[in-house]
N, C-alpha and C positions, 0 to 999 in steps of 0.2 A: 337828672334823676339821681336819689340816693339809694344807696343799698344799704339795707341793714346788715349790721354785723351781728345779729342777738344771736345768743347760741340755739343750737337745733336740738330738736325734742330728743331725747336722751332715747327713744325708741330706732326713731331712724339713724344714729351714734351707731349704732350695736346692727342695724342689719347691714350698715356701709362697713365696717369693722369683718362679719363675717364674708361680704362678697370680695374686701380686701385679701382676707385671707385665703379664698377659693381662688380668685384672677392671680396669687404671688405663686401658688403651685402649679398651676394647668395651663396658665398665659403668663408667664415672667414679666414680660415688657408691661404688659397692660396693670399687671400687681405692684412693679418698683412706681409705675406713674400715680397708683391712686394710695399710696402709702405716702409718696412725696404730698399730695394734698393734703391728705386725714391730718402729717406731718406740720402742717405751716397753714390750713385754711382755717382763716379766723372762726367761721361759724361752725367746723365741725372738725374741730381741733381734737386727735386722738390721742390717749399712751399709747396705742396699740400700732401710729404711725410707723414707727420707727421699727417695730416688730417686722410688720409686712414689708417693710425695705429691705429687711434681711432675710426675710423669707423668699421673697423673691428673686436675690441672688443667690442661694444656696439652691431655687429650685433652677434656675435658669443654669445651673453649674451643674444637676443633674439629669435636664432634659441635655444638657451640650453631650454630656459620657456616655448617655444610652445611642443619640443619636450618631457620635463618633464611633461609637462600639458595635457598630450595626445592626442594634435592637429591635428598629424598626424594619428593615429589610424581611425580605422573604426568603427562604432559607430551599423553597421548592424554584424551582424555574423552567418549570417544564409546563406550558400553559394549556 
């Protein structure tokens, strides 16, 4: 079987582009993986790759502060 490498509709480009940029802030790991695609896959080869790889270590450096800094903790403990 061959795969086509033709590039992808310039529509679906731009919605993988924005759920890149949503997964690099709210899910890190899951935003650096689909930047590294957009990054290097022939059919839906982004500028925007390389963006969301940085976005998504800068978000994963700020989910690491809040959650070191005890952001998420409950600050009540009396159940």
């Amino acid at each position: 079987m061959k795969r086509s490498s033709s590039p992808a509709d310039p529509v679906v480009i731009t919605r993988l582009v924005v759920v890149g940029y949503i997964l690099a802030i709210s899910l890190p790991p899951l935003g650096f993986g689909f930047g590294i695609v957009l990054t290097f896959a022939r059919s839906v080869r982004s500028k925007h790759g390389p963006w969301i790889v940085l976005a998504s270590i800068v978000g994963g450096v700020i989910w690491a502060v809040l959650i070191s800094g005890g952001a998420l903790t409950a600050s009540n403990q009396s159940y």
